[in-house]
DRENDO-1510 file (C-alpha; in Angstrom, 1 decimal, always signed):
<recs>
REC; n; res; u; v; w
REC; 1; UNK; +3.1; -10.8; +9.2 .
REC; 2; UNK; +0.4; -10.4; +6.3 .
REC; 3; UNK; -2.2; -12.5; +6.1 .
REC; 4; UNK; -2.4; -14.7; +3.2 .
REC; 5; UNK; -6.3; -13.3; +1.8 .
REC; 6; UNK; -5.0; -9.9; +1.7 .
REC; 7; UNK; -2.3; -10.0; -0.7 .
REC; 8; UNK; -2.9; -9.8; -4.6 .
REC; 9; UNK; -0.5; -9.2; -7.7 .
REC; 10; UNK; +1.0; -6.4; -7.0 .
REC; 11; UNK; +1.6; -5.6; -3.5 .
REC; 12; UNK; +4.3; -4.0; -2.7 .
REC; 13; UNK; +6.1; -5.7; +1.0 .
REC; 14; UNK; +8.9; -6.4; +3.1 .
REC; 15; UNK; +10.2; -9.5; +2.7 .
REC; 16; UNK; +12.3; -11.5; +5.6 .
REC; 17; UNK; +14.9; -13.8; +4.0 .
REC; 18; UNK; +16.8; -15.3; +6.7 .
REC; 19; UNK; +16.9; -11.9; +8.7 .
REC; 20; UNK; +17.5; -9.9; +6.0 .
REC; 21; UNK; +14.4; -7.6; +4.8 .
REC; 22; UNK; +13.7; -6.9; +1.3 .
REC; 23; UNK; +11.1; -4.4; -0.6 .
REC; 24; UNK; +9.5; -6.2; -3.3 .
REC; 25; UNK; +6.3; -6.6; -4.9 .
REC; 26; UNK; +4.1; -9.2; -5.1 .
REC; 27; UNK; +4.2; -11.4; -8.4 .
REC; 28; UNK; +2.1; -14.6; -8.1 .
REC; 29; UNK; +0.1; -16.1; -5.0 .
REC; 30; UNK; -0.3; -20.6; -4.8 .
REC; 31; UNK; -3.8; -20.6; -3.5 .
REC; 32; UNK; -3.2; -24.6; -3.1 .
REC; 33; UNK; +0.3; -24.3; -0.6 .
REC; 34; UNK; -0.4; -20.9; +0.8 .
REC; 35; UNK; +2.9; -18.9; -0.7 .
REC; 36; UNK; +3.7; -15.9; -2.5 .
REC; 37; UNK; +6.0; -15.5; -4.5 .
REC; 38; UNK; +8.1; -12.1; -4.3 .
REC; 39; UNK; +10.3; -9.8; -6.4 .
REC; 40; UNK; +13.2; -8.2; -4.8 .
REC; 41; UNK; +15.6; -6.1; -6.1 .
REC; 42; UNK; +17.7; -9.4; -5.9 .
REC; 43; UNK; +15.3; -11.7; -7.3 .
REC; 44; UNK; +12.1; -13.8; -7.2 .
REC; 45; UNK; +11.5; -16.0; -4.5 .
REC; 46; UNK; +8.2; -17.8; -2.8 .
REC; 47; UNK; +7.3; -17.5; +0.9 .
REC; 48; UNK; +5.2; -18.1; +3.6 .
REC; 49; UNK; +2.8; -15.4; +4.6 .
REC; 50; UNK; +4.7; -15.2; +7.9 .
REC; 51; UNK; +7.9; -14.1; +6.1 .
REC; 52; UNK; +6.3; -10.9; +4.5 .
REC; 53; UNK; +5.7; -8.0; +6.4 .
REC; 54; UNK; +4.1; -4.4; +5.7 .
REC; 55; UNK; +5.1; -1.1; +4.7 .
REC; 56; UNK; +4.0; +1.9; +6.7 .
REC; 57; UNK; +2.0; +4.5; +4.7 .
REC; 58; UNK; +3.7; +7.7; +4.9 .
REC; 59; UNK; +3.9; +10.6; +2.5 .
REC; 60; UNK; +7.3; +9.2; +1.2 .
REC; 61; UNK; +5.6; +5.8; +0.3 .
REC; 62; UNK; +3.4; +8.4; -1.5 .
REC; 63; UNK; +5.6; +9.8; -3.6 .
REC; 64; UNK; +7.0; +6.5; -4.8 .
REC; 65; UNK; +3.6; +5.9; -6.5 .
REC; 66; UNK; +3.8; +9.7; -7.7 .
REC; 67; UNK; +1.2; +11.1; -5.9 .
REC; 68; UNK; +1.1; +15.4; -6.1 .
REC; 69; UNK; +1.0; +16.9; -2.2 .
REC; 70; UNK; -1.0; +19.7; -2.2 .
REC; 71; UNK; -0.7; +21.9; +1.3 .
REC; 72; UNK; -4.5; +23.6; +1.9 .
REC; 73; UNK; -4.9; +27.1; +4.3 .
REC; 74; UNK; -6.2; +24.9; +7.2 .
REC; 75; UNK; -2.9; +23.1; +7.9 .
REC; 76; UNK; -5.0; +19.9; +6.4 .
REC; 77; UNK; -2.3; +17.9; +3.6 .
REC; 78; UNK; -4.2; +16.8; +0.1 .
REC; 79; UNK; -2.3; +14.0; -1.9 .
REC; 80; UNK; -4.1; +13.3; -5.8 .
REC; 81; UNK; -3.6; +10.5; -8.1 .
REC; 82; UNK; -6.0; +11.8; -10.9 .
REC; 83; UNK; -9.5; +12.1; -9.6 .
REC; 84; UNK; -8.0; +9.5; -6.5 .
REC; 85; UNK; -7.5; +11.7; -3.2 .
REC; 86; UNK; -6.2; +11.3; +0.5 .
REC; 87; UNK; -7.0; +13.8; +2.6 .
REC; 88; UNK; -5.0; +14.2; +5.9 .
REC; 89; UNK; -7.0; +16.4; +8.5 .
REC; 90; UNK; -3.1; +17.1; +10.0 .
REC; 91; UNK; -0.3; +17.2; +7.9 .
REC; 92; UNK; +1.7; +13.6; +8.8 .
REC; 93; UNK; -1.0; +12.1; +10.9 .
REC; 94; UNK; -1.6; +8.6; +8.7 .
REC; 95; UNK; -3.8; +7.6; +11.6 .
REC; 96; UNK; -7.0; +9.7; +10.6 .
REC; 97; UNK; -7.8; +10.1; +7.2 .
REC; 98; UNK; -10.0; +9.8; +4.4 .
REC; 99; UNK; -9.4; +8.6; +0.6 .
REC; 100; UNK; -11.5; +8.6; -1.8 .
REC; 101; UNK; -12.4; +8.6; -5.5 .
REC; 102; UNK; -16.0; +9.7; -7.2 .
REC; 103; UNK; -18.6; +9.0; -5.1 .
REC; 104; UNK; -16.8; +6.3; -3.3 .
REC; 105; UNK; -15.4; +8.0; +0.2 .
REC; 106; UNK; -13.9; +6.1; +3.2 .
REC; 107; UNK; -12.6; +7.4; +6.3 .
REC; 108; UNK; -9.5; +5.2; +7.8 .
REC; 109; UNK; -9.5; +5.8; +11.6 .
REC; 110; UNK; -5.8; +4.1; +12.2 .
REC; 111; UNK; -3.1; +3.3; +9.6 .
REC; 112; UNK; -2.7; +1.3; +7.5 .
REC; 113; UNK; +0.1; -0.1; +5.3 .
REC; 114; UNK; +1.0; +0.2; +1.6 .
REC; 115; UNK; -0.5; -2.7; +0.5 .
REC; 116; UNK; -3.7; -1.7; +2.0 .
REC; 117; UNK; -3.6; +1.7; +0.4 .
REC; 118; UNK; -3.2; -0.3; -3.2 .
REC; 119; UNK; -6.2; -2.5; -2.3 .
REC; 120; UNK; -8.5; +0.0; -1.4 .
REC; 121; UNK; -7.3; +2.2; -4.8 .
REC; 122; UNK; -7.3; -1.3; -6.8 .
REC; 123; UNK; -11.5; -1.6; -5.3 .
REC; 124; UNK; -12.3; +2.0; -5.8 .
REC; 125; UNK; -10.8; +2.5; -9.3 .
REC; 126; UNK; -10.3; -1.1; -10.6 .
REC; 127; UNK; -6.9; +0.2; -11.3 .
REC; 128; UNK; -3.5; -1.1; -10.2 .
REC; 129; UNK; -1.7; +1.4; -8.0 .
REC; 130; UNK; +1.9; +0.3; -9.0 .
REC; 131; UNK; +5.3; +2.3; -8.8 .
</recs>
């Protein structure tokens, strides 16, 4: 489950419609009735928060939004977005790493989902991280 105040436009999820799950992003949130309406490859449809689930970050999520992998000398992995990088200390280990972008650094010390990752790029860059 993902709670309500931490989707926006745009967020790429799992949706559960009746047992089956669905990738789709995020089109349109009802403040008023608490749902959030969903585009699957299928269709749109609104649901509760308790319907939507999140998507591991892994470096395949990664390459959907076309980041470049750079492999450095120390065994440490380097993905870049433009000037937005994610540093992984050990290649695959999305538990411990940093992102960041300019001046704006931040260390993530457990992992975190794709929607996250496009929030924290959406507040660092005040760009949309879409696919």
């Amino acid at each position: 489950m993902i709670k309500f105040q931490d989707l926006r436009a745009g967020d790429i999820v799992l949706a559960d419609y009746e047992g089956k799950m669905s990738e789709g992003s995020v089109v349109e949130l009802n403040r008023e009735d608490k749902e959030v309406c969903v585009l699957t490859e299928v269709q749109e449809f609104w649901f509760q928060p308790d319907h939507l689930h999140p998507i591991a970050l892994d470096e395949e999520q990664l390459m959907k939004f076309h980041f470049e992998r750079q492999d450095n000398p120390d065994g440490s992995v380097k993905y870049l977005k433009g000037p937005f990088r994610i540093l992984l200390h050990q290649q695959g280990n999305f538990s411990d790493f940093e992102i960041w972008y300019r001046e704006d650094r931040r260390h993530m010390s457990h992992p975190i989902s794709v929607h996250e990752l496009q929030n924290h790029f959406h507040q660092m860059t005040k760009i949309d991280l879409v696919r």
